[in-house]
C-alpha positions in Angstrom: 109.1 -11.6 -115.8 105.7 -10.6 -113.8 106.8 -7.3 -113.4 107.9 -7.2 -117.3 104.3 -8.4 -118.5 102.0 -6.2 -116.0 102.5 -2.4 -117.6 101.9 -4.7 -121.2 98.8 -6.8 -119.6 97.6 -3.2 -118.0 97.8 -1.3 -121.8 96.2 -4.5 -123.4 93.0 -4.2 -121.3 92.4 -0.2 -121.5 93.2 -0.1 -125.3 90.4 -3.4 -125.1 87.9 -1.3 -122.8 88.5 1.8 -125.5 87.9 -0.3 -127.8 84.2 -1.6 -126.6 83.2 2.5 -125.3 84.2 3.7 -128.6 81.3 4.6 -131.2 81.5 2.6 -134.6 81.0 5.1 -137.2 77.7 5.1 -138.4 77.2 4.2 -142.1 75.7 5.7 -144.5 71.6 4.6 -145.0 71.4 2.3 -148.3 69.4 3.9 -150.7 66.3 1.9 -152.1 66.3 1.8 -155.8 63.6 4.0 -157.4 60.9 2.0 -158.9 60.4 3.0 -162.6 57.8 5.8 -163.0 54.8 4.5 -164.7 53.3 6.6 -167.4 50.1 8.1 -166.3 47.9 8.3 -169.2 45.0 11.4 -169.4 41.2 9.5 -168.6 39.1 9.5 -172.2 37.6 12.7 -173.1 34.5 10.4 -173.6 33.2 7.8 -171.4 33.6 4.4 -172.5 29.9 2.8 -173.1 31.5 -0.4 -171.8 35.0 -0.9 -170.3 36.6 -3.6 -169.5 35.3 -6.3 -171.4 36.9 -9.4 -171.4 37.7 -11.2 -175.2 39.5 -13.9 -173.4 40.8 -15.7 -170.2 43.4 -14.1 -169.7 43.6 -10.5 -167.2 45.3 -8.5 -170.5 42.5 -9.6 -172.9 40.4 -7.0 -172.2 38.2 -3.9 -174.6 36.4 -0.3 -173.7 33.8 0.6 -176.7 32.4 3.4 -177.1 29.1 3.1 -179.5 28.3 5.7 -181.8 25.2 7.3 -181.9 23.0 5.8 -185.4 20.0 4.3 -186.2 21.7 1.5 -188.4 24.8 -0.2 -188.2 28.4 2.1 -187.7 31.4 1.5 -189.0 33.9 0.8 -186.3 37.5 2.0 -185.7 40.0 -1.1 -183.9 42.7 0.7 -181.9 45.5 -1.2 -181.0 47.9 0.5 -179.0 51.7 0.7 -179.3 54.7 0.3 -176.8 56.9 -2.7 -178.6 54.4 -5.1 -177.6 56.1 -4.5 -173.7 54.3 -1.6 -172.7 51.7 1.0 -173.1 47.9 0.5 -172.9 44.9 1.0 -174.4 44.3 4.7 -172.9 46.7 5.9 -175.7 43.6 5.8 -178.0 42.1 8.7 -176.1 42.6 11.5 -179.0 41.2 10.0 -181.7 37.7 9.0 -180.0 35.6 12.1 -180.5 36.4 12.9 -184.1 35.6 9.1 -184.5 32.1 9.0 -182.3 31.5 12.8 -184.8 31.7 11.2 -187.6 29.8 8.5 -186.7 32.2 5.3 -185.9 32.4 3.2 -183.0 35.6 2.6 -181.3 37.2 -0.5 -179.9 40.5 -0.1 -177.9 42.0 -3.2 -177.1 44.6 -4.6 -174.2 46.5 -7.1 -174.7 49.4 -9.6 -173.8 53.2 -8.4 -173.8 56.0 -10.5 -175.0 56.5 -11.1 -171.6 53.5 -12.6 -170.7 53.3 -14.6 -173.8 56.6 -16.0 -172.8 55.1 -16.7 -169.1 52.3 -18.5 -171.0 54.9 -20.3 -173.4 53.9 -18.8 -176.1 55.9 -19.5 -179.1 57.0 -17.4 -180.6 56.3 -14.9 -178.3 54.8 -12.3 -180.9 51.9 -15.0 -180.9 50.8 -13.6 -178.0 49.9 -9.9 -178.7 49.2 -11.1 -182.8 46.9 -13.6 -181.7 45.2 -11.7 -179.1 44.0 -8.6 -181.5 42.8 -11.5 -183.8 40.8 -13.1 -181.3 39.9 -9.4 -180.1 38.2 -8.7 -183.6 36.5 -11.6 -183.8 34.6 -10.9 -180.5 34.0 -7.6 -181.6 32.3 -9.1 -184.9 30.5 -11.7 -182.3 29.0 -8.4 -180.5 27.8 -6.8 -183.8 24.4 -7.1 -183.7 24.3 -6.3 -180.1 26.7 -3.2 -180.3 25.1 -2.0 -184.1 28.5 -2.4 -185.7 28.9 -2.9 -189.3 30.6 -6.2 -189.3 32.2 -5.7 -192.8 33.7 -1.8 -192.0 36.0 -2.1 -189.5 39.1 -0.4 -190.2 42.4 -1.1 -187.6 45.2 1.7 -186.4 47.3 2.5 -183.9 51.1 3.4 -183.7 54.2 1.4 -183.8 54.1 -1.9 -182.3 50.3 -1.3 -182.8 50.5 -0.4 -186.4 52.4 -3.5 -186.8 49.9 -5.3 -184.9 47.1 -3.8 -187.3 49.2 -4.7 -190.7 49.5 -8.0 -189.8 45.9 -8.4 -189.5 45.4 -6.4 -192.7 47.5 -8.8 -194.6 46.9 -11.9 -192.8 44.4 -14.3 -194.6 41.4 -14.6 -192.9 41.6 -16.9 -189.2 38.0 -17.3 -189.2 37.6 -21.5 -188.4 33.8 -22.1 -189.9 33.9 -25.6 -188.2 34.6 -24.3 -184.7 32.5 -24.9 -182.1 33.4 -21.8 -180.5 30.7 -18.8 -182.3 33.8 -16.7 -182.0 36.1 -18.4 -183.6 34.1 -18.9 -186.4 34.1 -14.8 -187.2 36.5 -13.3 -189.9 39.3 -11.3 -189.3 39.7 -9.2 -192.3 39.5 -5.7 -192.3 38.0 -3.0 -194.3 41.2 -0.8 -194.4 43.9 -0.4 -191.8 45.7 3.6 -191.2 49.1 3.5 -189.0 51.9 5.6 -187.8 55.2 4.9 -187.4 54.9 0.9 -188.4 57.3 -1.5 -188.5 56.4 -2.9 -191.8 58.6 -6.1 -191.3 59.3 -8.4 -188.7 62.9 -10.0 -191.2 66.2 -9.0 -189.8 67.8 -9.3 -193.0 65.4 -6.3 -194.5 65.6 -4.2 -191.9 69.5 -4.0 -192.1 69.2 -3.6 -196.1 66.9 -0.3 -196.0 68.2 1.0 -192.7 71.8 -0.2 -191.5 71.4 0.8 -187.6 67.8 -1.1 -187.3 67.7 -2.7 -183.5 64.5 -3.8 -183.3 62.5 -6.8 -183.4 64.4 -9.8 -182.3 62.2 -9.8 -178.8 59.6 -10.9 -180.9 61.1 -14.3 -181.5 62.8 -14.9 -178.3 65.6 -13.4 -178.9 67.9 -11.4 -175.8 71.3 -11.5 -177.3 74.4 -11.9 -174.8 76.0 -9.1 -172.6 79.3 -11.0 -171.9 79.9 -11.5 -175.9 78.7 -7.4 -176.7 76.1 -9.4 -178.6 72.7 -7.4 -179.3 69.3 -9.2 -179.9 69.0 -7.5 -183.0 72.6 -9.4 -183.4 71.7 -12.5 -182.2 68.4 -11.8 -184.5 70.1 -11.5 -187.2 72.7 -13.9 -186.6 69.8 -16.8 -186.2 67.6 -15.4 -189.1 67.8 -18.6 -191.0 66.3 -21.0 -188.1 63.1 -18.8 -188.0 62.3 -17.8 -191.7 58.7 -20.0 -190.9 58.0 -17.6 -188.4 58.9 -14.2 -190.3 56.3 -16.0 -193.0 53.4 -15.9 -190.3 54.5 -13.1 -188.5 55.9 -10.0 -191.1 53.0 -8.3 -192.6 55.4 -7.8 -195.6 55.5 -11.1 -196.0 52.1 -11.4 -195.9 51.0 -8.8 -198.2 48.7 -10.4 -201.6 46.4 -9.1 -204.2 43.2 -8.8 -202.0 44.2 -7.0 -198.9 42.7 -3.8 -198.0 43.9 -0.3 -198.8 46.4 0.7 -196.1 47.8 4.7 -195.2 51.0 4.9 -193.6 52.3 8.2 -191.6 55.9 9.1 -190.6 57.4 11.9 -188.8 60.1 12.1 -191.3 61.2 11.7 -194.4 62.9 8.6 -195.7 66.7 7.9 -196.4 67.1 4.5 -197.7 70.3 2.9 -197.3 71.3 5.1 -194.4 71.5 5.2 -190.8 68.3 6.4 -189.1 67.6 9.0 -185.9 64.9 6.7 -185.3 65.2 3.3 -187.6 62.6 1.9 -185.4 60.1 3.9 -186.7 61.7 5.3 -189.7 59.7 6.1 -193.5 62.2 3.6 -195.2 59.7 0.9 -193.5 56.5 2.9 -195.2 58.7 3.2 -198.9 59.2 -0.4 -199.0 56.1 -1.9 -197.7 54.6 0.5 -200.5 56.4 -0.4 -203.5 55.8 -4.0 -202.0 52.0 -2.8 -202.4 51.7 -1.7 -205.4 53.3 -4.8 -207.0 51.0 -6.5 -205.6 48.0 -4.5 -206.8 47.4 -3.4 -202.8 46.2 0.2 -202.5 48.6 2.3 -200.5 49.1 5.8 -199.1 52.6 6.8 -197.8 53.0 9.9 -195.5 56.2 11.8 -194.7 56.9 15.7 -194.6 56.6 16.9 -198.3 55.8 13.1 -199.4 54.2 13.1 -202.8 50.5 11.5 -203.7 49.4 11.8 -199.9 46.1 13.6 -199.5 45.1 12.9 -196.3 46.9 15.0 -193.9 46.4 12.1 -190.9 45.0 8.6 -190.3 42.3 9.7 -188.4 41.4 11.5 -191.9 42.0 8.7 -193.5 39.7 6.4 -191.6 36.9 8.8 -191.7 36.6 9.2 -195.4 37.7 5.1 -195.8 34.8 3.6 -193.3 32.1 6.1 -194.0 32.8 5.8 -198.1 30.1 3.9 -200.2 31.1 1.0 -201.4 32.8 0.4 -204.8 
């Protein structure tokens, strides 16, 4: 039996000793993820006369001015930046500050808080957060009039998709001003002289969007909404799906729902023209938005230019035209 086992003991131990002298194969170095690439925006072709100045508590509320050169009291442009109220900031503004300053207008540019920041503040709903901040942003600007020289009444809001939204909503909001408050800036209005957008959403209502453009996605983050990977379930689904437990909120929130006799004219721009009823390129920013929100408008008696390639009645060629002759014209 001993003499049976050895040769089997003896290839046991070498095949364990090749074993330990062998080199594991290497392997292959895990790759770190790439962190997203954030957009680098261009530094202002003009210096801000202030940057940075805070509106509010919060490290998003802040505002860069620049002050027009006048010996009485400028109109002022309020530039609220886009990015789906998730991204973007207030450097976007950048090409429309000298032709503003030129023709004599202040400019405003406002930061503000994202949906997800909101939501980290439970805000609800979470378009609160970036509605509420450009309100309270305009009143402090209104606050600063005196001090700035800005024209308190001619203040005129833009800026491009979520921040066209943004400045709609204040155009057809009723006015926030609280004349009780203790608070100076909350006692400020927050109605505008005329507002000039491109590429709005002109409603925040599931049901709408669907009707004039079948493939809409957009919009149920504003509400909360994430919809459900394991059930294929959008959040423009789930949205949609849940539009009757938040009609209250597309009441305060939609600026179509908000629209009444004595808003202030509005311009609209789009890259294209519209197609109602049909599937969109781009139904996040599609003209069947600006087409509805303007037979919406002149219903109610609210002046309203629409722009599209080869739209008819649309005279000025951009919102930055629009916004010059609107805040420098006399009044009526």
């Amino acid at each position: 039996m001993i003499r049976f086992f050895l040769p089997l003991l003896c290839l046991s131990l070498a095949a364990s000793a090749d074993a330990q002298t062998t080199t594991p194969k290497a392997k292959a170095p895990t790759k770190t993820p790439a962190a997203p690439k954030k957009r680098v925006y261009p530094p202002y072709p003009v210096a801000p006369t202030m940057v940075d100045v805070s509106y509010g508590p919060h490290p998003k509320q802040k505002i860069d001015f620049w002050k027009a050169e006048s010996s009485k009291p400028t109109p002022l442009l309020f530039f609220i930046h886009g990015g789906g109220w998730q991204g973007g900031e207030r450097k976007v503004a950048g090409a429309i500050i000298k032709p503003m300053l030129d023709a004599g207008i202040s400019v405003v540019s406002i930061e503000y808080r994202f949906i997800n920041e909101a939501t980290a503040d439970k805000v609800v709903p979470p378009v609160k957060g970036p509605l509420s901040d450009a309100s309270r942003a305009l009143q402090f600007v209104r606050s600063k009039a005196s001090e700035w020289n800005i024209d308190k009444e001619r203040i005129g809001a833009s800026g491009g998709s979520a921040g066209a939204c943004s400045s709609l909503w204040l155009a057809f909001h009723d006015d926030m001003a609280d004349p009780k408050s203790s608070d100076p800036v909350a006692r400020e209005s927050t109605r505008l002289w005329c507002a000039a957008v491109d590429g709005a959403q002109t409603t925040l209502d599931p049901k709408q969007m669907r009707e004039w453009t079948p493939n809409s996605r957009y919009g149920g983050h504003a509400f909360g909404f994430t919809g459900d990977p394991k059930f294929k379930l959008s959040q423009f689904d789930e949205f949609y799906n849940k539009r009757d437990t938040i009609l209250p909120w597309i009441a305060e929130y939609s600026p179509y729902a908000l629209v009444t006799k004595d808003d202030p004219p509005i311009y609209m721009n789009y890259g294209s023209p519209p197609a109602l009823g049909q599937d969109q390129k781009d139904p996040t920013h599609t003209a069947n938005f600006g087409v509805k929100l303007q037979e919406h408008c002149k219903a109610n008696g609210v002046e309203c230019e629409l722009r599209y390639p080869n739209a008819p009645d649309a005279p000025h060629a951009s919102s930055k035209d629009y916004l010059i002759e609107r805040l420098k014209a006399p009044k009526k």
